[in-house]
C-alpha positions in Angstrom: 50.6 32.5 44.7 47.1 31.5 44.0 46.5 27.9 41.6 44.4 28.7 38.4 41.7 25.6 38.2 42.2 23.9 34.9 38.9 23.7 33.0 37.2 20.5 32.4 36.2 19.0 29.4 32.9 17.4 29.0 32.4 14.7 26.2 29.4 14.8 24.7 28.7 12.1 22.1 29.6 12.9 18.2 27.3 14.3 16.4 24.4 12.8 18.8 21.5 15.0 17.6 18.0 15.2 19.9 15.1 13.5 18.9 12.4 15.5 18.3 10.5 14.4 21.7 14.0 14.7 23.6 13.5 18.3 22.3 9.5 19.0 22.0 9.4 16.6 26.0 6.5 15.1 24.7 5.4 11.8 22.7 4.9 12.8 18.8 3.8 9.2 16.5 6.2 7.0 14.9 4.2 7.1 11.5 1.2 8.0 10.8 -1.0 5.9 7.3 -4.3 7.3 6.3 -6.7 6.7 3.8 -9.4 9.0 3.3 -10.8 9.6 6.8 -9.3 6.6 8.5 -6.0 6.5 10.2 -3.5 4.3 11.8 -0.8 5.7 14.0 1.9 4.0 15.4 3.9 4.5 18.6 6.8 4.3 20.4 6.5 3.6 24.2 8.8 2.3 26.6 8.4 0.8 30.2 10.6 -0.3 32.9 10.1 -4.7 33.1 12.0 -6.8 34.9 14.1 -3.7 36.6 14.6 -3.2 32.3 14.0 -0.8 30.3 11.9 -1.8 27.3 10.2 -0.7 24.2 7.2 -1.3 22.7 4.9 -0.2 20.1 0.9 0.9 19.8 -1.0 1.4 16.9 -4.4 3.0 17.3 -6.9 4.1 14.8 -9.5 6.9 13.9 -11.7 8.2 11.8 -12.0 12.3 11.0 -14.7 13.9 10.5 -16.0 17.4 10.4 -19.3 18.2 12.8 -22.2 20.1 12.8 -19.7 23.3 13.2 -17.5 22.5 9.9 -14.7 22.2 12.5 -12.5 18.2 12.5 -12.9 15.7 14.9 -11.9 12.3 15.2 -13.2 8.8 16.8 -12.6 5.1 17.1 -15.9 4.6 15.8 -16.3 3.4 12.1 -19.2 3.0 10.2 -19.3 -0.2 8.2 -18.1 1.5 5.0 -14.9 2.8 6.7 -13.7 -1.0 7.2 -11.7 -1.6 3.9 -10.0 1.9 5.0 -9.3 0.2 8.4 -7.9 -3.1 6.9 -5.5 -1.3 4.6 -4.1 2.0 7.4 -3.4 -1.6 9.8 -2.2 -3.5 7.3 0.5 -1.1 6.2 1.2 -0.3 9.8 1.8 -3.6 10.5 4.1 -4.0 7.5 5.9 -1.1 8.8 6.4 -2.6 12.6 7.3 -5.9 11.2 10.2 -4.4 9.0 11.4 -2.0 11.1 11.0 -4.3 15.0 14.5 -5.6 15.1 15.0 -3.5 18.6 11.5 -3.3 19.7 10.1 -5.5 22.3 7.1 -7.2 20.4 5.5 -9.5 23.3 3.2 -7.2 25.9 4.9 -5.6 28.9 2.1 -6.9 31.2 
């Protein structure tokens, strides 16, 4: 008589639902603030130090405009009157980071 194999159970975790860069497999921002044309966007990285995993955080800014074809771009260049724009998108984002860092690594990974 030949044995039946039993089937195996597989546990997945309850109710573990995918990130949305688990499921898109690439790195979409934390938050984003913007004021007018400037913006600051924040995000999450991590890195192997010390043989341990680590995260970290990056925040960079830009400024959109539209060129000589009507169509968006952005840069990291401001003009001088995009500063108080600048001050306030980084200053949020850091509010943000500094509320929300109790797992993140805050110190540079190199």
């Amino acid at each position: 008589m030949e044995k039946l194999n039993k089937p195996t159970l597989v546990e997945k975790p309850a109710n573990k639902v995918p990130s949305v860069n688990e499921v898109m497999g690439r790195n979409l921002p934390e938050k984003k603030f913007r004021s007018g044309a400037v913006a600051a966007t924040i995000w999450s990285n991590s890195a192997v130090r010390d043989n341990k995993p680590v995260k970290y955080r990056t925040i960079s800014l830009q400024r959109s405009y539209k060129d000589k074809n009507d169509e968006w771009q952005s840069t990291d260049s401001l003009r001088t009157s995009d500063l108080p724009r600048a001050i306030l998108v980084l200053q949020k984002a850091y509010e943000y980071v500094a509320l929300n860092s109790e797992e993140i690594e805050e110190e540079s990974i190199y």
